[in-house]
C-alpha positions as CSV (number, residue, x, y, z in Angstrom):
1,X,101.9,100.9,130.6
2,X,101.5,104.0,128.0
3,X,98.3,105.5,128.7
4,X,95.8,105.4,125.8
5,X,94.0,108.7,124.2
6,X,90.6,108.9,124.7
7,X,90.2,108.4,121.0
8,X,92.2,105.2,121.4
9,X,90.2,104.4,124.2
10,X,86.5,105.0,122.3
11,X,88.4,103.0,119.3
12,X,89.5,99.9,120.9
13,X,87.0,99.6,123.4
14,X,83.8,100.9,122.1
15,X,83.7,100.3,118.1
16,X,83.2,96.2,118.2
17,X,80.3,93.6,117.8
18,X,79.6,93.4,121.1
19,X,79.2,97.3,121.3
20,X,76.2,97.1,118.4
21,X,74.6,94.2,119.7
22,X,73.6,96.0,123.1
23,X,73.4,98.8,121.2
24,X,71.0,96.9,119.4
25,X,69.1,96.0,122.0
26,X,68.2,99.4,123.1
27,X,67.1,100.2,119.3
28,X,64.3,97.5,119.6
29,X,62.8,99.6,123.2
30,X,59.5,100.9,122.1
31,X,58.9,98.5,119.4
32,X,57.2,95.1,119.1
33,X,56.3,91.8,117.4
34,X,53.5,93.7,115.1
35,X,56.5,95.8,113.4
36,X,57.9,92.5,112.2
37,X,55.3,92.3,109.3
38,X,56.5,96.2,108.0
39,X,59.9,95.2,107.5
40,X,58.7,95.0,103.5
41,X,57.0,98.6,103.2
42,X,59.8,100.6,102.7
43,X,60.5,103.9,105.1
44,X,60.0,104.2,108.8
45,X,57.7,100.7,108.7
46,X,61.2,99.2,107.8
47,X,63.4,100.7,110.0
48,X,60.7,99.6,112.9
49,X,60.8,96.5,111.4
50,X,64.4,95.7,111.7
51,X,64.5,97.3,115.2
52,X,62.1,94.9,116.5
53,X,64.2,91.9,115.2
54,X,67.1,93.1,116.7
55,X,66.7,90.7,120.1
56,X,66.7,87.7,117.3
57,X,69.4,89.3,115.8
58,X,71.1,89.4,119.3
59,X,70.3,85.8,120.3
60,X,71.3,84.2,116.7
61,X,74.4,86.1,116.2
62,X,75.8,86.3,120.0
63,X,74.8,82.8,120.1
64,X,77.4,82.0,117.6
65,X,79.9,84.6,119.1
66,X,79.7,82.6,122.5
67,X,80.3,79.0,120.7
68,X,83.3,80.0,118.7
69,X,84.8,81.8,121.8
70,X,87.6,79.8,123.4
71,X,87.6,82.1,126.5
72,X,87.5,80.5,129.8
73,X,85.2,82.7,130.8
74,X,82.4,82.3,128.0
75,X,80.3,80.1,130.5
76,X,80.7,80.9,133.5
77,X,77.8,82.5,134.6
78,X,77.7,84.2,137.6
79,X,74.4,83.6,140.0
80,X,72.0,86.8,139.0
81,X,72.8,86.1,135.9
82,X,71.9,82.4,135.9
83,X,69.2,83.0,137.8
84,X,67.7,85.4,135.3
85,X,67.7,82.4,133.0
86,X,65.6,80.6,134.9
87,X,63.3,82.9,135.0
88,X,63.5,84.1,131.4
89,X,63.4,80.8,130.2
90,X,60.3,79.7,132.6
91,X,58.5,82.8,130.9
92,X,59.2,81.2,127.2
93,X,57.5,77.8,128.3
94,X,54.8,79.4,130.0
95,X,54.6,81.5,126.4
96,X,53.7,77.7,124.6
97,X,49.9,77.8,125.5
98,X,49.6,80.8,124.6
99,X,48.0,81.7,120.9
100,X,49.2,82.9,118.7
101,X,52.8,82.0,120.3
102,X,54.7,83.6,118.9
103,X,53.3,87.1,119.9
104,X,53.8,85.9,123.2
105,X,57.4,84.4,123.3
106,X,58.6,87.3,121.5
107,X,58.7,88.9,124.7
108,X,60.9,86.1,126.6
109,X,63.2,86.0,123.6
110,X,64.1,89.6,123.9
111,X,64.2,89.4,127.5
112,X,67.0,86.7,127.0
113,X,68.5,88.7,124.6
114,X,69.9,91.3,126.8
115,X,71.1,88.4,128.8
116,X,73.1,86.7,125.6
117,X,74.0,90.4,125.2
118,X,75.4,91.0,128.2
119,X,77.5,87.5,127.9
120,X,78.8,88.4,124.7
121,X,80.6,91.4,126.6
122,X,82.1,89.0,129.0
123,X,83.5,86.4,126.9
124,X,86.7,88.0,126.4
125,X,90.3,87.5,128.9
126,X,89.1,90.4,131.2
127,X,85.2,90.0,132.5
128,X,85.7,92.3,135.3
129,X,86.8,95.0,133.2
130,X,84.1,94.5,130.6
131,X,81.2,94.7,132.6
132,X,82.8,98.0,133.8
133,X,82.8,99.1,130.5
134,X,78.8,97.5,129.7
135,X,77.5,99.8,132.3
136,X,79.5,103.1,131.3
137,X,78.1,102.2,127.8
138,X,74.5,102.0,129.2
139,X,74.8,105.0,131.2
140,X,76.0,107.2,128.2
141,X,73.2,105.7,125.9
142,X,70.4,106.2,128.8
143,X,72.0,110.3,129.0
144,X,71.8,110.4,125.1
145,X,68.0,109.1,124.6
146,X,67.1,111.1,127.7
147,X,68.6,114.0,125.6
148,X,66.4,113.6,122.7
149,X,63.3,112.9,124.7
150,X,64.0,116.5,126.1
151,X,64.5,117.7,122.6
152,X,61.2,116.1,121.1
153,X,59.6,117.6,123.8
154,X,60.9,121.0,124.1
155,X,58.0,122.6,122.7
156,X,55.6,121.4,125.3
157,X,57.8,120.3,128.0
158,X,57.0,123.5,130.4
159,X,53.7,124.1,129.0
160,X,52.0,123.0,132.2
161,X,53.3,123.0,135.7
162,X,54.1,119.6,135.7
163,X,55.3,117.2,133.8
164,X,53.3,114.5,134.5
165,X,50.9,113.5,131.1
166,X,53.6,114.9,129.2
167,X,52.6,112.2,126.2
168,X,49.7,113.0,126.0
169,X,51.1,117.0,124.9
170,X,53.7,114.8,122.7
171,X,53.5,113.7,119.5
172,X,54.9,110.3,118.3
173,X,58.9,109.4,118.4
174,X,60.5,107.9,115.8
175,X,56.6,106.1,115.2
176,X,56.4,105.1,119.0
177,X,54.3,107.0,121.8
178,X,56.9,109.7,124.1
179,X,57.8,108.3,127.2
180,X,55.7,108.6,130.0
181,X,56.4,111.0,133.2
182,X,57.6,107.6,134.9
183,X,59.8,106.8,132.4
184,X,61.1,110.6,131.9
185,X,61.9,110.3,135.5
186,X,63.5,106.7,135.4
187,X,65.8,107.9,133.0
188,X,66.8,111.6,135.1
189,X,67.6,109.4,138.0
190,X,70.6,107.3,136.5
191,X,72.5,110.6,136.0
192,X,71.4,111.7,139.4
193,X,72.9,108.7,141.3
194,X,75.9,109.1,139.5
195,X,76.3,112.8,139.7
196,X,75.4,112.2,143.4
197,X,78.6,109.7,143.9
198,X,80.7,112.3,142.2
199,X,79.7,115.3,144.2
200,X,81.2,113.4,147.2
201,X,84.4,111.8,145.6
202,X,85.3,114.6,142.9
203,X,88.4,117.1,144.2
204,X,88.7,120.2,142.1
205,X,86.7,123.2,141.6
206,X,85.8,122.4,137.5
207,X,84.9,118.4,138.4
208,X,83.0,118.9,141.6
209,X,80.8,122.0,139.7
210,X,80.0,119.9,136.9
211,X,79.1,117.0,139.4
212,X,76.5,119.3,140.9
213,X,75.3,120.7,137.8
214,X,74.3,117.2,136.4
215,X,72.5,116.0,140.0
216,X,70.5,119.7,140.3
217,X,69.3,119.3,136.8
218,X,68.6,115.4,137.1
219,X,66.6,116.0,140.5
220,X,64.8,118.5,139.2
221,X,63.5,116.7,135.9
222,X,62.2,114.2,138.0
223,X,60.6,116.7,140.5
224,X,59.4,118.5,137.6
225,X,57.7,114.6,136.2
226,X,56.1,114.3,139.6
227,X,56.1,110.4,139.1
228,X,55.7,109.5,142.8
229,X,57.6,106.1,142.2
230,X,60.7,107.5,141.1
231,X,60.4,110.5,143.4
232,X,60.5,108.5,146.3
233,X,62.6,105.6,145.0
234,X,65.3,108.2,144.5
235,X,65.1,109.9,147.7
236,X,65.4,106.6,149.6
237,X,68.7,105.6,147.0
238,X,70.5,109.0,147.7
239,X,70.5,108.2,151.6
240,X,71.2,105.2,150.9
241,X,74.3,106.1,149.1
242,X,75.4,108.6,151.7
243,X,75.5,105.2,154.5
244,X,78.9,104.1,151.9
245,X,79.9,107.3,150.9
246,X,82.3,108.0,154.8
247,X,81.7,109.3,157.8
248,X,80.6,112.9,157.0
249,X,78.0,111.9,154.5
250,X,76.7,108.5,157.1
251,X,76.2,111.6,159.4
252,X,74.7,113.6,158.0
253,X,72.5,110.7,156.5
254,X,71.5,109.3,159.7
255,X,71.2,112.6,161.1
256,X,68.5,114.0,159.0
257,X,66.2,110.9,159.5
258,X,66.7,111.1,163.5
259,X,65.5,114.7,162.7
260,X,62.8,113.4,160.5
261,X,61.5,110.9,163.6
262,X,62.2,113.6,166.0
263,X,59.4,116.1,164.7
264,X,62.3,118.6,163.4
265,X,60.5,118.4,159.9
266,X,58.0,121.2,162.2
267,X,61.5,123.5,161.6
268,X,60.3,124.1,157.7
269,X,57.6,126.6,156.9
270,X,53.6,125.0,157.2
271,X,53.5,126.5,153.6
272,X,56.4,125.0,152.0
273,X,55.3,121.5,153.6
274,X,52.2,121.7,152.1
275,X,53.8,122.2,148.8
276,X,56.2,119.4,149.0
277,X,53.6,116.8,150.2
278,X,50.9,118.4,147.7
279,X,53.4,118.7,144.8
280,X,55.2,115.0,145.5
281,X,51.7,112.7,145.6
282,X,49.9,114.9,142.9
283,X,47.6,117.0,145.1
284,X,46.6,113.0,146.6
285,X,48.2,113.9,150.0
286,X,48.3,110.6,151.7
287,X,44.9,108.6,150.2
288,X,47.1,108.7,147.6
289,X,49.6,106.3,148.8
290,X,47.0,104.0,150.1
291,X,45.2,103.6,146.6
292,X,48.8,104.4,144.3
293,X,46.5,105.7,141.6
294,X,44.4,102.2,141.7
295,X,47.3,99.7,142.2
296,X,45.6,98.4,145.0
297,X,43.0,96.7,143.2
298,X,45.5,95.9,140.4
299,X,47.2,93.7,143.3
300,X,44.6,92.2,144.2
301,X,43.3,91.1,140.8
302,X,47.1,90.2,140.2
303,X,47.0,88.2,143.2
304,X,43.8,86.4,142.4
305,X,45.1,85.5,138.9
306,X,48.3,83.8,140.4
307,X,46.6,81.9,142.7
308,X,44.6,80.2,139.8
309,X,47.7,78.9,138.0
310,X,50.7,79.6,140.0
311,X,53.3,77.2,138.8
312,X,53.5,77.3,135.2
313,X,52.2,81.1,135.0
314,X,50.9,82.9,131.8
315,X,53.5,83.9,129.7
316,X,55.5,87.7,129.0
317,X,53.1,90.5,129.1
318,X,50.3,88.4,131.3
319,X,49.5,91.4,133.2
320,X,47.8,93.2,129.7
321,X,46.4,89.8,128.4
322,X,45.1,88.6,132.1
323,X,44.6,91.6,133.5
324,X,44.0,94.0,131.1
325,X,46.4,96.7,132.5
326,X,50.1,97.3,133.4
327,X,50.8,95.0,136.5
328,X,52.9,97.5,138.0
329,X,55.0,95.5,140.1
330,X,57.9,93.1,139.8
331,X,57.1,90.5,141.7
332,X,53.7,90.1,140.7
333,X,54.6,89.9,136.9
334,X,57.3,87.5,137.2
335,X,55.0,85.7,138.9
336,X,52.5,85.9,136.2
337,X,54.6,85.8,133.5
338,X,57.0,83.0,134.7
339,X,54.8,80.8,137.6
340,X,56.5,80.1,140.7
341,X,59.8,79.1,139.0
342,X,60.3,81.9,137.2
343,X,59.3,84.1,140.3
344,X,61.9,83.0,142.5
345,X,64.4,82.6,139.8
346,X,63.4,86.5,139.7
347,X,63.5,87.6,142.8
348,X,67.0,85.4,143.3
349,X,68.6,87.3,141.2
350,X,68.0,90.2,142.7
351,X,68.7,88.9,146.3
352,X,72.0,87.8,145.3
353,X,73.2,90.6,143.8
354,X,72.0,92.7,147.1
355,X,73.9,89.7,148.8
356,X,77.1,90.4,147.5
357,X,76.6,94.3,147.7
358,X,76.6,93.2,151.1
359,X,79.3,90.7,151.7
360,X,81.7,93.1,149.6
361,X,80.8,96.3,151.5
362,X,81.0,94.7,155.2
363,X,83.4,92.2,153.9
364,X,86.7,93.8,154.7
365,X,88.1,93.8,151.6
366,X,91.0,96.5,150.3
367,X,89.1,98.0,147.3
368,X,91.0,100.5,145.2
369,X,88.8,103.9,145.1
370,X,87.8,103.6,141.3
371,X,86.2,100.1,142.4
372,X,84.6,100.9,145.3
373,X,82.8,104.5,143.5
374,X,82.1,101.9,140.7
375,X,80.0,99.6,143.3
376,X,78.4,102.1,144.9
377,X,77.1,103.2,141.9
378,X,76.5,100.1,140.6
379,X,74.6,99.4,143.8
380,X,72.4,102.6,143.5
381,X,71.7,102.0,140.2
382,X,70.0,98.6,142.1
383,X,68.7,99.9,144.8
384,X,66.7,102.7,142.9
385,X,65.3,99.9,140.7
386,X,65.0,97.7,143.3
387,X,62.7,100.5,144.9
388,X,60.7,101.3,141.8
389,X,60.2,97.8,141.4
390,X,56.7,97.6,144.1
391,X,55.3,100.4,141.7
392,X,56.2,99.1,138.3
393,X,57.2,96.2,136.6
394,X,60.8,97.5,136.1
395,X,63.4,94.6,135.1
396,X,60.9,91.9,135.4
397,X,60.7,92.6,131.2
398,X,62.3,93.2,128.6
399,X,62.5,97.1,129.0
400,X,65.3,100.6,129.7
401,X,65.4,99.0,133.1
402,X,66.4,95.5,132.4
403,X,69.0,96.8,130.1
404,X,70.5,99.5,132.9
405,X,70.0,97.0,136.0
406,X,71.3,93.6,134.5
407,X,74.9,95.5,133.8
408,X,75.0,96.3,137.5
409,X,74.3,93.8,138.9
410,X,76.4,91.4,137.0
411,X,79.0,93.5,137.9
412,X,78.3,93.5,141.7
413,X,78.7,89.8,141.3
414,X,81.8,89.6,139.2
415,X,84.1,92.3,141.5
416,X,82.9,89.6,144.7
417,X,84.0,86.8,142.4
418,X,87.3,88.5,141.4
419,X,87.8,89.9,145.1
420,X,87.5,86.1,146.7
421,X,89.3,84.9,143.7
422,X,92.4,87.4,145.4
423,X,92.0,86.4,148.9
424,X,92.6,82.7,147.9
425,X,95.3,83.5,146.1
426,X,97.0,85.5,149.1
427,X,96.2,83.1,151.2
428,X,98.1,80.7,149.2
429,X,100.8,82.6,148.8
430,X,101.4,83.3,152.8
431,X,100.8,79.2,152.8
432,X,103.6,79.1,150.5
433,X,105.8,81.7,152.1
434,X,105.2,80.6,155.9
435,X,106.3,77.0,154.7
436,X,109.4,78.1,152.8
437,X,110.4,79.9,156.0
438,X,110.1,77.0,158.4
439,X,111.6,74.9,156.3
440,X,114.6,77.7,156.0
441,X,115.6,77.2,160.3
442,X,115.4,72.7,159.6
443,X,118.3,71.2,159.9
444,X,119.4,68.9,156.8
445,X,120.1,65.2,157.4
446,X,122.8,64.3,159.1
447,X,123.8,67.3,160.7
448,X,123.7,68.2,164.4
């Protein structure tokens, strides 16, 4: 097969419908149902206004991509993904006592848009290769907005030691608030865990260089945000990546946290502890991880609220309507937003992705090295989420990290699929081949 250009490549692989509908998708982050009424007033109000329709734009027109499709593949879900219908779809119901409703639902429709839009991608003859091509899309579009960020904010980025509050130095972005420190940092770490897969696969002097560049810069943005979440969620993901990445880097991995039990953490200065613990919690030392900046109580409240009406639950965005506040966990708002249904359909998906992380990893299967980098960085994408996801509400709405952990973990589930789908066949064909031999040494009737 002729290899393509890279101009070839961008052409027939990135310039389609199913390209601007994700695309799409990520235009409408930061907006909301009460742009829909500007759509008339000309300007910015417009543009706003047509951004916030774009997961009813996704849903109506990849809707009627996904009936004309004759692939085979156009319905087969695979489990996270059915799972996060469930739960999307128990959030909608829960949205119908709710008033006005529509305020409401607009929230579960755009959370099961990015699910139509990540269907749309995998209707064609080759899923596994499409999801492939959904997350490099997503990673190059969460690179490019974490880009501008940086440039709206060059002019007060460094004004202060930290980062953290950084919107409140910001003005407004395209007429939506800046990004908060968390976010900042949520987007830093997607290049880090990919930069960090690199640094240990790349050969070459020019690759492995630029592989370091990107993770040094990435890890320090989100030092420099001081968002404790993502701080510590990444710091648990890059070990975790190190236990898949071979023997040197399992070593080394495991090695550092039998130092870190040991006491060998006495071996760095008293004065540069104090910095990192002082500089990682926000000068909270470790009252701070007790409280997390008041989550406690949130919980707790959280907790109290669920109890009350835990089946049905209250709808997308319960936490600001019930509670007031950001619920800032996963769980807890797809348990609010969805009832107990919608909860587990949640949390399912997430445990069967992890499942076949699992099964794939220990599963003794002969992965090509493209594929295997691709699920490991598919899987830290995940497991940095995953971690993120007891501090904030993460993928539980329709958000960046819905639209940069859906992608993976559909295609954790799709390479198991395709990978089982290749053992049967093998087996088959030994079947096949062990019968044609046996039948090669029987004698034919009538012969002695």
């Amino acid at each position: 097969m002729k290899k393509r250009s890279w101009i070839a490549v961008i052409r027939d692989d990135y310039i389609n419908l199913s390209v601007f509908l994700w695309l799409a998708l990520w235009a409408a982050i930061n907006t909301g149902h009460w742009n829909l009424s500007g759509w008339a007033d000309g300007g910015l109000a417009t543009v706003n206004a047509l951004r916030a329709g774009a997961p009813m734009g996704v849903i109506l027109v990849g809707g009627l991509i996904l009936l004309s499709s004759r692939s085979p593949y156009r319905g087969r879900l695979t489990l996270p993904e059915a799972l996060f219908w469930v739960y999307g779809l128990a959030m909608l119901v829960a949205s119908f006592q709710v008033t006005p409703w529509f305020n409401t639902a607009y929230w579960g429709f755009s959370f099961l848009a990015v699910l139509v839009g990540v269907r749309v991608f995998l209707s064609g003859d080759e899923p596994l290769r499409q999801i492939t091509r959904l997350n490099y899309l997503t990673w190059a579009v969460a690179a490019v907005v974490l880009l501008m960020l940086l440039f709206f904010a060059r002019d007060v980025l460094f004004e202060d030691e930290s980062g953290y509050g950084l919107v409140n130095r910001t003005g407004d972005v395209a007429g939506g608030a800046m990004s908060r420190a968390t976010g900042m940092a949520r987007f830093a770490a997607i290049p880090a865990v990919l930069a960090f897969v690199m640094f240990w696969r790349v050969r070459g002097l020019v690759s492995w260089s630029i592989a370091v560049a990107v993770f040094a810069g990435s890890v320090s943005l989100v030092w420099f945000m001081q968002s404790r979440g993502a701080l510590f969620s990444l710091a648990g993901t890059l070990v975790f990546i190190m236990l898949f990445m071979g023997k040197v880097p399992r070593v080394i991995a495991v090695g550092l946290f039998i130092l870190g039990l040991s006491g060998g953490i006495d071996l760095i200065p008293e004065e540069t502890q104090t910095y990192i613990v002082e500089h990682a919690t926000r000068g909270t030392g470790v009252e701070g991880f007790k409280s997390m900046s008041g989550r406690d109580k949130i919980f707790r409240i959280a907790w109290q609220s669920i109890q009350e009406q835990p089946l049905l639950g209250y709808g997308p965005q319960a936490d600001r309507r019930i509670l007031g506040e950001n619920g800032q966990n996963g769980l807890l708002y797809a348990w609010l937003a969805g009832g107990l249904l919608g909860m587990l359909g949640y949390v399912g998906g997430m445990l069967a992705s992890w499942w076949y992380f699992l099964r794939i990893i220990f599963g003794k299967y002969q992965l090509p090295s493209r594929e295997r980098d691709m699920l490991i960085m598919t899987g830290g994408i995940l497991a940095f989420l995953t971690l993120r996801s007891y501090p904030e509400n993460t993928a539980a709405l329709f958000s960046v990290d819905l639209l940069v952990q859906l992608p993976a973990m559909v295609y954790i589930a799709m390479l198991y699929r395709y990978l089982q789908v290749a053992r049967r066949n093998k087996r088959r064909r030994e079947k096949i081949r062990r019968a044609g031999t046996r039948g090669c040494f029987q004698a034919e009737p009538g012969t002695t």
